[in-house]
C-alpha positions in Angstrom: -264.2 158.0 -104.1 -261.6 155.4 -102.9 -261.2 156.5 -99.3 -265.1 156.9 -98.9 -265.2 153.1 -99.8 -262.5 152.3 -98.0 -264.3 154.3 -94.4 -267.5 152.6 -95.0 -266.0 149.3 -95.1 -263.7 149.7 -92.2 -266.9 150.7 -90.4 -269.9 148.6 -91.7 -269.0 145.4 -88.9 -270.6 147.8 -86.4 -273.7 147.8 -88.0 -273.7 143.9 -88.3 -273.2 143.8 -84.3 -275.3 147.1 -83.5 -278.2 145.3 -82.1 -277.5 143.1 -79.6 -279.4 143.6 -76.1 -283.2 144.3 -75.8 -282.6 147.7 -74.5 -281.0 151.1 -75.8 -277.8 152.8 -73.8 -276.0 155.4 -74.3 -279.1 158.2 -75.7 -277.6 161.2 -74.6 -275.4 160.6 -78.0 -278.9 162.0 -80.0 -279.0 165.0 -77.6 -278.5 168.1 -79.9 -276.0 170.6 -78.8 -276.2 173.0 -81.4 -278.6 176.0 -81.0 -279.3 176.3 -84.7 -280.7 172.8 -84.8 -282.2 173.1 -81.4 -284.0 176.1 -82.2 -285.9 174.3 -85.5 -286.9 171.7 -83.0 -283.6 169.4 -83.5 -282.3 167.0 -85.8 -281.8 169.7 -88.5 -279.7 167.1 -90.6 -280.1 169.1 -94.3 -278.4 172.6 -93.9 -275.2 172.6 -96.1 -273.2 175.7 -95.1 -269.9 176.6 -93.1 -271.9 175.7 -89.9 -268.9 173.4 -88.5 -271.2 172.2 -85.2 -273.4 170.8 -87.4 -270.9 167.9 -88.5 -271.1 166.4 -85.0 -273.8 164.3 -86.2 -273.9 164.3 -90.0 -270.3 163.6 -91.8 -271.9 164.4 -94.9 -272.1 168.4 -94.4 -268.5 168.4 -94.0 -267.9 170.6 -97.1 -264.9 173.0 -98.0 -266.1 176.4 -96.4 -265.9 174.6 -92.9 -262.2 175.0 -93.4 -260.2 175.7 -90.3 -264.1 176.9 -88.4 -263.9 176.8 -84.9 -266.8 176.2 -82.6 -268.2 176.3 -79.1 -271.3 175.4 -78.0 -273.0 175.4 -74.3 -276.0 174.3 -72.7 -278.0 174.8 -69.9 -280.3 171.8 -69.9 -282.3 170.9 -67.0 -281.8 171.4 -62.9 -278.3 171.3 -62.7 -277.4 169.3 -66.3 -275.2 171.4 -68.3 -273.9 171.1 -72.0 -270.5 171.5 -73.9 -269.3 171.2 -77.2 -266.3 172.3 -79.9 -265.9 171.3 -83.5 -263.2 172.3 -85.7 -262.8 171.3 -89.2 -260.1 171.1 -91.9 -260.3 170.6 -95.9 -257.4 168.5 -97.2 -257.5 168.4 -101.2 -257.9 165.1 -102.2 -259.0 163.6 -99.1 -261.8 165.1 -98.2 -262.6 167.5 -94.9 -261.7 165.8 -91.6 -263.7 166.9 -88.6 -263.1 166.8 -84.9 -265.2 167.7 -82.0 -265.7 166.9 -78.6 -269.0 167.1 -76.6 -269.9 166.4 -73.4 -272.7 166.6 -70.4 -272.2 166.9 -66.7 -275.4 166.0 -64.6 -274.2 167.8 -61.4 -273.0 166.7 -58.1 -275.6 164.1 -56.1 -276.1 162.8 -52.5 -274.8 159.3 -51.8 -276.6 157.8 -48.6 -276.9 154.4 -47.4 -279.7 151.4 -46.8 -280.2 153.4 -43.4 -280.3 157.2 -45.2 -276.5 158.4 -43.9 -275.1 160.3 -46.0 -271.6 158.9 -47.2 -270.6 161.8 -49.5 -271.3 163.1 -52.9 -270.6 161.9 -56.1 -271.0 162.8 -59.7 -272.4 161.9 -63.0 -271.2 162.9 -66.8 -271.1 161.1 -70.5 -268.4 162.0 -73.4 -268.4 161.7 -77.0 -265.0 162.1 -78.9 -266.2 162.1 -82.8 -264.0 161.9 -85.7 -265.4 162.6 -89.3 -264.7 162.9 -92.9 -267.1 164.4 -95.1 -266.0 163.9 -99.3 -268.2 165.4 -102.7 -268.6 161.8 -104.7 -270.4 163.8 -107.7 -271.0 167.3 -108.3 -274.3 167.5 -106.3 -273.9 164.3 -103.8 -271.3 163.9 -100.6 -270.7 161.6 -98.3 -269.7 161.2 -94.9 -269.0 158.8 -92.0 -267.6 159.7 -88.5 -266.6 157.2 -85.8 -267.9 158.1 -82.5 -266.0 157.2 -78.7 -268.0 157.1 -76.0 -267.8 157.1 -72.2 -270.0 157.5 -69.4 -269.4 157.9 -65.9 -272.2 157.5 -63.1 -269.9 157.5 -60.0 -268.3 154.3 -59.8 -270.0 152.6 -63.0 -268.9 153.5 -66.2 -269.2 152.0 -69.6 -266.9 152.2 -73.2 -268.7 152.2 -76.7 -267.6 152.2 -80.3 -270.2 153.9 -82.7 -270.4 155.3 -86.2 -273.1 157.6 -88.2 -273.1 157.1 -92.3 -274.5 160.0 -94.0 -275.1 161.4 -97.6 -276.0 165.0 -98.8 -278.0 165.8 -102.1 -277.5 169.4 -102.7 -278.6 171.2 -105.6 -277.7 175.2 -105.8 -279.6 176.3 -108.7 -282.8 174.9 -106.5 -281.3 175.8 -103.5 -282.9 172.4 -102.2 -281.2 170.0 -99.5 -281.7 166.7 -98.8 -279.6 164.6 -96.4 -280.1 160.4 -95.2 -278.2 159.6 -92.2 -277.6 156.3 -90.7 -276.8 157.2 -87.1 -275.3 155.1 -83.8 -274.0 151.8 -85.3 -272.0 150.0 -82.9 -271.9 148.4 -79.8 -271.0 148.5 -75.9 -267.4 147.4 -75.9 -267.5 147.9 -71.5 -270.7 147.4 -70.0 -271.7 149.3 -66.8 -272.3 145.8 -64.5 -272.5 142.9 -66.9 -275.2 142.8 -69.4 -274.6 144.8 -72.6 -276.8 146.9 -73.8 -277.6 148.1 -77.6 -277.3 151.3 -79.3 -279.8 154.1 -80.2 -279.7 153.0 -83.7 -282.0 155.3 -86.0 -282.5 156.1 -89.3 -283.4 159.9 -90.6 -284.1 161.5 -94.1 -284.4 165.4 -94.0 -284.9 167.9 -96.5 -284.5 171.7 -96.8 -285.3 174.4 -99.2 -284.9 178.1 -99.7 -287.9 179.7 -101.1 -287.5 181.7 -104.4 -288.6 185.3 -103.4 -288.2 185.3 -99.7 -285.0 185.2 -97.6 -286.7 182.4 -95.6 -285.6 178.4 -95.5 -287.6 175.7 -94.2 -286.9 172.6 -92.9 -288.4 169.4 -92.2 -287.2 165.8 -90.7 -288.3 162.7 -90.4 -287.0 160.6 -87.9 -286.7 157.2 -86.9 -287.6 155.3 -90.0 -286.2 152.0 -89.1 -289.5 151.9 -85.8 -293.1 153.4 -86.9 -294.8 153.3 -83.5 -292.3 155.3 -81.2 -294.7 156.4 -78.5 -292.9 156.6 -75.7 -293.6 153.5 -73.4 -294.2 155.4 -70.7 -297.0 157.5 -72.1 -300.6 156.0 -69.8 -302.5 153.8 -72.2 -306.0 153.4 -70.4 -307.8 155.1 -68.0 -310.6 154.1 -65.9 -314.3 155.7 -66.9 -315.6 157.3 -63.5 -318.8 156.6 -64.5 -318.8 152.9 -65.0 -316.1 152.2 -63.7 -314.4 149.9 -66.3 -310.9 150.7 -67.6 -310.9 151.9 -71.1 -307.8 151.6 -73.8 -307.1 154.4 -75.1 -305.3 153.5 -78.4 -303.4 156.3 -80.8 -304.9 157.3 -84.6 -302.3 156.2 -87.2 -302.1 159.7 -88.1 -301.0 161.2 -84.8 -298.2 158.3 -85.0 -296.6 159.6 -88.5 -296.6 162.8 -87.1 -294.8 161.5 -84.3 -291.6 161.0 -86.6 -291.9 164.7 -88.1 -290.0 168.0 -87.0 -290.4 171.4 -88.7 -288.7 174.0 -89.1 -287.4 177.8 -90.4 -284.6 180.1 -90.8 -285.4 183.6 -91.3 -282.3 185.5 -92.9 -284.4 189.4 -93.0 -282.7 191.3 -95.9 -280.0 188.9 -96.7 -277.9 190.2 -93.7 -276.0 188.8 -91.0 -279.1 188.0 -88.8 -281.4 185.1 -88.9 -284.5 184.3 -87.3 -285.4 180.4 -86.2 -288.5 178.7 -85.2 -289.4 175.1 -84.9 -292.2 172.7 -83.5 -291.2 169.0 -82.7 -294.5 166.7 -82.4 -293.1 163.9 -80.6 -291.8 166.4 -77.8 -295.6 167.9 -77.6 -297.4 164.5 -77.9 -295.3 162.9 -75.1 -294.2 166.0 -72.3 -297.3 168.4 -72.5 -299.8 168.4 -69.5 -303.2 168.3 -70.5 -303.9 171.2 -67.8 -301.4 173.3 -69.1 -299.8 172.4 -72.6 -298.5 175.5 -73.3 -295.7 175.9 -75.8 -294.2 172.3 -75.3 -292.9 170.9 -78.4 -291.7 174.4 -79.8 -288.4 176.3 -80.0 -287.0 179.5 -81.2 -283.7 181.5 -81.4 -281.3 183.6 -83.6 -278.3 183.8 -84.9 -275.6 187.0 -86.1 -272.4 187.7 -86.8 -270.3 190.8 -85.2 -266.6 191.1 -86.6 -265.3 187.5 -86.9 -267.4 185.9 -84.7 -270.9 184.2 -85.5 -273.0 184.1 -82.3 -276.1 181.5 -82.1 -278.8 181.3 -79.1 -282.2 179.0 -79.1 -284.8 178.3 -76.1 -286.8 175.1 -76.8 -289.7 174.2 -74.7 -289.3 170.8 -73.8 -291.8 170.6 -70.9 -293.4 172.9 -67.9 -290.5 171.7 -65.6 -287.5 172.9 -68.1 -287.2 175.3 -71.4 -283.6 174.4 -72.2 -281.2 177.1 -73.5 -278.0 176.7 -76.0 -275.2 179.4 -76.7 -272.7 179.2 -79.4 -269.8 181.3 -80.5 -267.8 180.5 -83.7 -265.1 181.7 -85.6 -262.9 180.7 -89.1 -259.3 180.4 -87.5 -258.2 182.2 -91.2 -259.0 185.4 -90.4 -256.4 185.4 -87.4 -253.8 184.2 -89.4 -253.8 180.3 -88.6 
């Protein structure tokens, strides 16, 4: 219990200087890499297993059977945007587990031209996050976690340094087989600013739960985001429209309900006869609300993928449909460095 007060001390001055600037930097931190999450339409904060990629985000599912797990994760995003990842975690008794991982995105290669259009080159774009964690049981059904995140981005000659941390706790009770995590994500600051203003954090607040049903091998999952904002419509989403038949422009304002909904993500893990396979589907309403055309919505907002193992190796894969332009896929591969020997 001592080193878990000690972490969140060392780390709560970020959250006193997280908010400074009128504008968010540094988002691609939220960007899930993992394809289990992705595939239950992301943020899939409350699943307490040996899953190692899923401490990346939330210190508080650092447990014990993540010992010595191994993991790769990669991405092919959109146009030329690609996505990497590894995790590896360690228990040591007494401590708590300590988790490393490293992920980063690389936006491609681009063009650079001149006021007059001649081309001078190429160049190229790409962000890093270097996250340290620990994750520690406090009680018998409650842990905790915090991990400090290092940032860097690099858009050809700019770049910019930031100093972040994400507080999380974990409820979880076996005999219910119910899940419930809080997580206090991106509290920091820009330590290096790109030109000269700084710019503030994505700071967020989420609360997720999770529960495997009694008499079917399925779990379900379901998130709510961002509960520090209530109206996070995206800003550019049009507002008002002009009737064609009288010609005045109309306001078209949101319901309250179609706002809540906004924060919600659902999800399922199918695990058919108890076996290494599993089956995942998910439906994110913010993504559908804000990407789908009205000509053509589609399947925007949903996702879907698998998982199995084969020898010592678990291998992941999920396809979310983020908008007519783009249906993203993730690949994973993981292994418990034990079983070699290590």
């Amino acid at each position: 219990m001592q080193y878990i007060h000690f972490l969140i001390v060392l780390f709560l001055p970020l959250s006193i200087i997280a908010q400074d600037g009128g504008r968010s930097t540094f988002s691609f931190v939220n960007v899930d890499h993992s394809p289990r999450t992705e595939a239950m339409g992301g943020d899939a904060i409350a699943i307490f297993d040996n899953d190692v990629s899923l401490s990346q985000t939330t210190p508080s599912l650092l447990n014990p059977e993540m010992h010595n797990e191994l993991s790769f994760t990669f991405g092919d995003y959109f146009s030329d945007i690609s996505l990497f990842s590894c995790s590896y975690a360690r228990d040591f008794n007494g401590l708590g587990v300590l988790g490393v991982s490293l992920r980063a995105i690389h936006y491609g290669d681009f063009e650079r031209n001149d006021a007059a259009g001649y081309n001078q080159g190429t160049f190229s774009a790409n962000d890093q996050v270097v996250t340290f964690g620990i994750g520690k049981r406090v009680h018998d059904r409650l842990f905790l976690g915090v991990n400090l995140n290092l940032l860097n981005s690099t858009y050809d000659t700019y770049t910019s340094f930031a100093l972040s941390s994400n507080i999380s706790s974990t409820y979880v009770n076996d005999d219910q087989r119910f899940t419930s995590t809080l997580l206090v994500r991106n509290l920091g600051r820009q330590l290096d600013a790109y030109v000269s203003e700084r710019e503030s954090m994505p700071f967020e607040v989420l609360f997720a739960i999770s529960k495997e049903l009694a008499h079917l091998p399925f779990r379900y999952h379901i998130t709510y985001n961002n509960l520090n904002t209530f109206n996070i419509e995206s800003p550019y989403k049009l507002i008002s429209q002009t009737n064609i038949e009288t010609g005045e422009l109309e306001i078209r304002e949101e319901s309250i309900a179609k706002t809540v909904l906004r924060h919600f993500v659902i999800g399922g893990e199918l695990n058919p006869f108890r076996k290494s396979l599993f089956i995942r589907g998910g439906f994110n309403f913010q993504r559908r609300f804000d990407l789908l055309t009205v000509s053509r919505p589609a399947m925007v907002g949903f996702s879907w993928g698998m998982g199995f193992r084969v020898a010592k190796y678990y291998f992941d894969y999920s396809r979310s449909s983020y908008h007519l332009s783009g249906t993203p896929n993730n690949f994973s591969i993981a292994t418990n460095l034990s079983t070699f020997g290590f």
